[in-house]
DRENBALUM-953912 format. One record per residue: x, y, z of N, C-alpha, C in turn; residue in one letter. Coordinates in Angstrom, 2 decimals, decimal comma, padded with zeros to 5 digits, always signed. Layout:
REM DRENBALUM-953912
+---------+---------+---------+---------+---------+---------+---------+---------+---------+------+
:    n.xx :    n.yy :    n.zz :   ca.xx :   ca.yy :   ca.zz :    c.xx :    c.yy :    c.zz : code :
+---------+---------+---------+---------+---------+---------+---------+---------+---------+------+
:       X :       Y :       Z :       X :       Y :       Z :       X :       Y :       Z :    a :
...
+---------+---------+---------+---------+---------+---------+---------+---------+---------+------+
//
This chain:
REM DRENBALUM-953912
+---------+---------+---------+---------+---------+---------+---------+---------+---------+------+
:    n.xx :    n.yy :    n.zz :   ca.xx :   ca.yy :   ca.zz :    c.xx :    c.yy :    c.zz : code :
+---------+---------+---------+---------+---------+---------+---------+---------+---------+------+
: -001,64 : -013,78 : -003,65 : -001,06 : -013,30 : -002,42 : -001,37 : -011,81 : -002,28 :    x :
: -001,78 : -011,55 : -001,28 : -001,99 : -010,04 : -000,78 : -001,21 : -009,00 : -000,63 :    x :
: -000,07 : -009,68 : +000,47 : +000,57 : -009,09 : +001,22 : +001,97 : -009,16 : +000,36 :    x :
: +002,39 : -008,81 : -000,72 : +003,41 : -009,09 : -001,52 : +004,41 : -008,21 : -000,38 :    x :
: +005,69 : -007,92 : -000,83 : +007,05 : -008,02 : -000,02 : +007,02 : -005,78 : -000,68 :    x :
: +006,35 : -005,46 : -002,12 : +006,48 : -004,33 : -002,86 : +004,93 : -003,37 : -002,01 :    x :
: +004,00 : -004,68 : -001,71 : +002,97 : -003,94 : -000,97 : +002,95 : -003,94 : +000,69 :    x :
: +003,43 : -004,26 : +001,15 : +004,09 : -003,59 : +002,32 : +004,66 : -002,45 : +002,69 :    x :
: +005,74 : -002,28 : +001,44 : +006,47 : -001,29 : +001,32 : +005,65 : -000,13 : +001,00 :    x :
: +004,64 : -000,23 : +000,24 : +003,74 : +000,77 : +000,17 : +002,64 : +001,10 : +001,01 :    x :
: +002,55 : +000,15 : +002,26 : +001,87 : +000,59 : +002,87 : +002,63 : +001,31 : +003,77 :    x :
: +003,65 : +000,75 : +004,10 : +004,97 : +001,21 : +004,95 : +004,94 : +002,99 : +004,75 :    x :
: +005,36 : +003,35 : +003,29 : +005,94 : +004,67 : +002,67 : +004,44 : +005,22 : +003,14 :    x :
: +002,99 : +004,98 : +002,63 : +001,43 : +005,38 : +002,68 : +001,93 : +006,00 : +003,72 :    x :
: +001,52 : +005,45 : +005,06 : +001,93 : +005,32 : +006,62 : +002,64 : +006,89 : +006,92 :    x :
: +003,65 : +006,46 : +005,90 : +005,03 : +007,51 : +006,49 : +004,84 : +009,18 : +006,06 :    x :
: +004,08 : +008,88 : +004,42 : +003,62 : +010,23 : +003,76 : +002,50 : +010,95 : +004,07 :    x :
: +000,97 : +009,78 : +004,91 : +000,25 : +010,59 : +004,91 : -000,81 : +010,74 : +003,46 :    x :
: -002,04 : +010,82 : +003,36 : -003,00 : +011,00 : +001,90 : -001,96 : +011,69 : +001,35 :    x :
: -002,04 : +010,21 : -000,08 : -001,23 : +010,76 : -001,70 : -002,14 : +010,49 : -002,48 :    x :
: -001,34 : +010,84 : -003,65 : -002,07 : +010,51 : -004,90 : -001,52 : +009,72 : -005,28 :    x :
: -001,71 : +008,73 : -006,28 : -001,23 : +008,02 : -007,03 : -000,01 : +007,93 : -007,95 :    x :
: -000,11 : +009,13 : -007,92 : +001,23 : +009,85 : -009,02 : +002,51 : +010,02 : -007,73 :    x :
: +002,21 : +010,52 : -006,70 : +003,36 : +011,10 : -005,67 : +004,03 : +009,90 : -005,04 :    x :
: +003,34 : +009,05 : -004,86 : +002,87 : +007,40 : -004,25 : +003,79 : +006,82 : -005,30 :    x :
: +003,70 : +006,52 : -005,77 : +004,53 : +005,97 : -007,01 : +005,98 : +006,51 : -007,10 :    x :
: +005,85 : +007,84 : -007,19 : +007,16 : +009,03 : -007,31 : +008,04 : +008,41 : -005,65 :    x :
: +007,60 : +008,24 : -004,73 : +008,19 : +007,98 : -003,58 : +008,65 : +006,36 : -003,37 :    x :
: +007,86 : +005,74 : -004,23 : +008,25 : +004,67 : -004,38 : +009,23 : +004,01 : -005,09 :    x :
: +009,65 : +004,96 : -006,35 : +009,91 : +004,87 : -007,57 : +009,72 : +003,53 : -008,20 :    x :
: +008,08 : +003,27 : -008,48 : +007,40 : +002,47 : -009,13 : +006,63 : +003,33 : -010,58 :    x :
: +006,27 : +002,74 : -011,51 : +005,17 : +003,04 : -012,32 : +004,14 : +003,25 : -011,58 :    x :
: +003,24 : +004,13 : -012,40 : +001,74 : +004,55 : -011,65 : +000,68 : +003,40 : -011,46 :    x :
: +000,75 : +002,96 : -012,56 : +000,11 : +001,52 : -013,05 : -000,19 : +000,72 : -012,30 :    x :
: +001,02 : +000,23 : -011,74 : +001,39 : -000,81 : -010,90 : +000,94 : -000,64 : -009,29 :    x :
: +001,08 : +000,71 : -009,16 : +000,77 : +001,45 : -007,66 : -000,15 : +001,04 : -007,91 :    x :
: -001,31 : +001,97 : -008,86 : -002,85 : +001,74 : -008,39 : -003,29 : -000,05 : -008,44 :    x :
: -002,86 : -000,70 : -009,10 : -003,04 : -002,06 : -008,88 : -002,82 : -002,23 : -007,77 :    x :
: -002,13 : -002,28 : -006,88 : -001,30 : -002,58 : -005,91 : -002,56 : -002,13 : -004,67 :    x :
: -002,53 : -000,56 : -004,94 : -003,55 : -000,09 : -003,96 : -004,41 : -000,76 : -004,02 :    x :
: -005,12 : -001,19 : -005,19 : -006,64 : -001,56 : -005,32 : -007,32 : -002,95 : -004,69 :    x :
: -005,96 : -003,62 : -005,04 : -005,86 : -005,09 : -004,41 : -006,09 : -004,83 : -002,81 :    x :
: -004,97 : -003,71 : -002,47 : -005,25 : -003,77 : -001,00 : -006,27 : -002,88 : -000,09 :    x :
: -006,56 : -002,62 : -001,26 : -008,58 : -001,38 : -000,70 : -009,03 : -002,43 : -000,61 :    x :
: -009,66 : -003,91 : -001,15 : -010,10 : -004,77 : -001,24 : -010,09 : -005,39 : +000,10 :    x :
: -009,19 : -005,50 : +000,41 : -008,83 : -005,75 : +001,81 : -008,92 : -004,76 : +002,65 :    x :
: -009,22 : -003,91 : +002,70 : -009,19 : -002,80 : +003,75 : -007,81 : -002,33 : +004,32 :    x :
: -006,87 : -002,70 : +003,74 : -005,61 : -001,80 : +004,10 : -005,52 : -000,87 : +003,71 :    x :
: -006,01 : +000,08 : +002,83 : -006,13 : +001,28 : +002,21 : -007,38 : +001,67 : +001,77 :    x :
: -007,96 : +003,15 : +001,69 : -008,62 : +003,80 : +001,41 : -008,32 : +004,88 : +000,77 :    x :
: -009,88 : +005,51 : -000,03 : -009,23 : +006,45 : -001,31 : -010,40 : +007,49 : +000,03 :    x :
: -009,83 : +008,89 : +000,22 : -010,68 : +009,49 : +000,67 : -011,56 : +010,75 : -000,28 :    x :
: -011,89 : +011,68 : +000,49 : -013,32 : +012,64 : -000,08 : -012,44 : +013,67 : -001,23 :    x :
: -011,27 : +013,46 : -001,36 : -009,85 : +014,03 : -002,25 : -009,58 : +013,46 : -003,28 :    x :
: -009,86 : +012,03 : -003,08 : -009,11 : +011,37 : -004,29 : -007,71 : +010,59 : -003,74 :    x :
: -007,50 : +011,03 : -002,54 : -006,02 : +010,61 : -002,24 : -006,40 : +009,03 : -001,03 :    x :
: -005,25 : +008,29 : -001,60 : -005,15 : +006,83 : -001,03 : -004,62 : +007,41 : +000,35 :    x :
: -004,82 : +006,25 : +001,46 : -004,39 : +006,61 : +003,07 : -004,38 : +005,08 : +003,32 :    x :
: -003,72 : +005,04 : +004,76 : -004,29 : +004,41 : +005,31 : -005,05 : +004,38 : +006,80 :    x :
: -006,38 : +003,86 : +006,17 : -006,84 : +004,30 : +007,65 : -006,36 : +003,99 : +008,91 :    x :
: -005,47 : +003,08 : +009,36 : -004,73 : +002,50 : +010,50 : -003,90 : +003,24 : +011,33 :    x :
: -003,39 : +003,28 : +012,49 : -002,30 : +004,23 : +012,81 : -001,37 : +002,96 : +013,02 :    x :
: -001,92 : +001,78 : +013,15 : -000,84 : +000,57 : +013,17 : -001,55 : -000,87 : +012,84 :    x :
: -000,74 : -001,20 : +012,36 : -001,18 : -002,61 : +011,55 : -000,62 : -003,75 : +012,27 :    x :
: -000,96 : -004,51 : +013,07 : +000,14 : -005,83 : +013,39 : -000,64 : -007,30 : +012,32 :    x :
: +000,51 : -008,03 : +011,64 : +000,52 : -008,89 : +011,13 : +001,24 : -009,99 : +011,98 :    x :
: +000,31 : -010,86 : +011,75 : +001,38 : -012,12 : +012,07 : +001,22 : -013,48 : +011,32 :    x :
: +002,25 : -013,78 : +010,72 : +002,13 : -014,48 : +009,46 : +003,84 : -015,37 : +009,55 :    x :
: +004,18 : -016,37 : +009,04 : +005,29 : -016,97 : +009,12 : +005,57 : -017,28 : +007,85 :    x :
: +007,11 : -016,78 : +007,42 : +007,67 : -017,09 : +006,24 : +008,69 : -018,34 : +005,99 :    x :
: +008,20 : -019,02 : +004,73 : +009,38 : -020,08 : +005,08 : +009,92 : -020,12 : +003,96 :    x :
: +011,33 : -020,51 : +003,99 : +011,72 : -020,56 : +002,28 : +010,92 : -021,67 : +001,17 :    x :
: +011,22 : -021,40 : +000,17 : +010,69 : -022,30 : -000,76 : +012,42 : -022,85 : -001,09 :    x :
: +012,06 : -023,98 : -001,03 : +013,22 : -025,24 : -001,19 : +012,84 : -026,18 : -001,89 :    x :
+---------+---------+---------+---------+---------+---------+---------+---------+---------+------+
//
């Protein structure tokens, strides 16, 4: 799965902060670093994020629409 419920949220916070680093990204998240850059990397893959000419993750989007339907698992 791509779009986990923790990577949203980080694209969400990305969005809100503006080019981070990995370390600040994490710090705002209060996640491990680890896990961020996984997280990012999965979703560079996909083109929801980019690392720019800095080093720092973004996202290139000014808006993202998803449309996707959740259903419980029962």
């Amino acid at each position: 799965m791509i779009l986990t419920p923790k990577r949203w949220t980080l694209i969400e916070t990305l969005q809100r902060l503006g080019p981070s680093t990995y370390r600040s990204l994490a710090s705002a998240l209060s996640r491990d670093v680890k896990r961020v850059h996984e997280d990012t990397a999965a979703l560079s893959e996909w083109g929801l994020v980019e690392v720019n000419d800095e080093g720092r993750i973004h996202v290139p989007y000014d808006v993202i629409h998803a449309d996707f339907d959740l259903r419980s698992v029962a």
